[in-house]
C-alpha positions as CSV (number, residue, x, y, z in Angstrom):
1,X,214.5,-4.6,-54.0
2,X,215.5,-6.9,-56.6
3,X,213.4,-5.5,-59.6
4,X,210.6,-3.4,-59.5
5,X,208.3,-2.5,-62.7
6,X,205.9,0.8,-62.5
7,X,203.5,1.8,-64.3
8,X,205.0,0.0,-67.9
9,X,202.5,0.3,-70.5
10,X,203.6,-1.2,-74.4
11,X,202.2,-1.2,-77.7
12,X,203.3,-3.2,-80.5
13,X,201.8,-2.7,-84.4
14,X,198.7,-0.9,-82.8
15,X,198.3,-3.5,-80.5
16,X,198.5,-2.9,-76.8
17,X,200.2,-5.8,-74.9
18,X,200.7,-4.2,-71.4
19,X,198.9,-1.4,-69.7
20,X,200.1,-0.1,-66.5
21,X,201.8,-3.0,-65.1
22,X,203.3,-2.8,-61.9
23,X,205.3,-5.3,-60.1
24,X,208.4,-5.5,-57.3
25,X,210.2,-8.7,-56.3
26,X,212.8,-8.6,-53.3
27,X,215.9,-10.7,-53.2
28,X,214.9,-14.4,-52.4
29,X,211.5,-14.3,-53.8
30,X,209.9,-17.2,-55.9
31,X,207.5,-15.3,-58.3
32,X,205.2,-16.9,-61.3
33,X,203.5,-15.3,-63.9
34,X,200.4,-16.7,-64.9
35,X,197.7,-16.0,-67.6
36,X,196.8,-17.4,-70.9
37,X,199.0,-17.0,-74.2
38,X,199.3,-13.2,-75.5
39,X,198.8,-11.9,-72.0
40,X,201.9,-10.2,-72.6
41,X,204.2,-12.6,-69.6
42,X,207.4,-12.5,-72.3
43,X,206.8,-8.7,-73.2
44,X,207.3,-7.9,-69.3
45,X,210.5,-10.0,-68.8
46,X,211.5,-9.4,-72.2
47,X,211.6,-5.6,-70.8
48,X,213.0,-6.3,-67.1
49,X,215.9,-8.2,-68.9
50,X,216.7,-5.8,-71.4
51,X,215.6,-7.1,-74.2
52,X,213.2,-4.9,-75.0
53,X,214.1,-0.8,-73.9
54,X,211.3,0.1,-71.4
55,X,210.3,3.7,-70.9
56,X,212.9,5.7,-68.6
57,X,211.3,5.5,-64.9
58,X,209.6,2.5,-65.6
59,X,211.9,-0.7,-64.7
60,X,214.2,-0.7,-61.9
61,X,217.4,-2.6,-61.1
62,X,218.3,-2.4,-57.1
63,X,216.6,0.7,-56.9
64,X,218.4,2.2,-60.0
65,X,216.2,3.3,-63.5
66,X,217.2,0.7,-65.4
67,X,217.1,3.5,-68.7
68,X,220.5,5.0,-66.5
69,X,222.6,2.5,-66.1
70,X,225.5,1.6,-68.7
71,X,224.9,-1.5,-70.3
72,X,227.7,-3.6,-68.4
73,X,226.3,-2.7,-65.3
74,X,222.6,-3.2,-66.4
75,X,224.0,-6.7,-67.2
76,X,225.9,-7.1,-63.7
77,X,222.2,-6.7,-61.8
78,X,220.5,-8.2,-64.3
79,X,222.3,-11.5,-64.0
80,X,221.1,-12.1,-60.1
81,X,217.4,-13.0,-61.3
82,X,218.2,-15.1,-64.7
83,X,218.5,-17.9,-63.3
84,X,216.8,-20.9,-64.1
85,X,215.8,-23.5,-61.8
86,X,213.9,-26.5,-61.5
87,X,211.2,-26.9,-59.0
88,X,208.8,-29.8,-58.5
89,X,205.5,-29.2,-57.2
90,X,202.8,-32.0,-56.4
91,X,199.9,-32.2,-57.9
92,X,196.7,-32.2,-55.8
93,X,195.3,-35.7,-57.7
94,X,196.5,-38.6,-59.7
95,X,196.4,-39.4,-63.5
């Protein structure tokens, strides 16, 4: 496993942005996040990538808290799925 996300819950200024959010991806996987502005998409990559410190035991790095790890080596695993790329899809009708 890749990354996996259990259970991460956050709050911001009163305001509760994720509850409970779960997620694993394994290597080679093509995953989307979907849903409208303010679902709280950022906040959960925001805290799989380390910019934002998510609760120990919630975010995983190949299999490791990510809470534990020492920052050079959070950035080592971290660095397999940043990656951007550039994929075309069709549409299903014409403009």
């Amino acid at each position: 496993m890749v990354v996996e996300i259990r259970g991460l819950s956050f709050r911001r200024g009163g305001r509760e942005i994720l509850r409970g959010v779960s997620l694993s991806v394994e290597a080679g996987e093509f995953v989307a996040l979907l849903g409208p502005n303010g679902a709280g998409k950022s906040t959960l990559l925001k805290h799989a990538a380390g910019v934002l410190p998510p609760p120990p035991g919630t975010v995983f790095l190949g299999g490791d808290d990510r809470t534990a790890l020492h920052p050079k080596e959070a950035a080592r695993r971290r660095r397999t799925f940043l990656r951007r790329e550039t994929r075309r899809f069709p549409l299903p009708f014409k403009r």
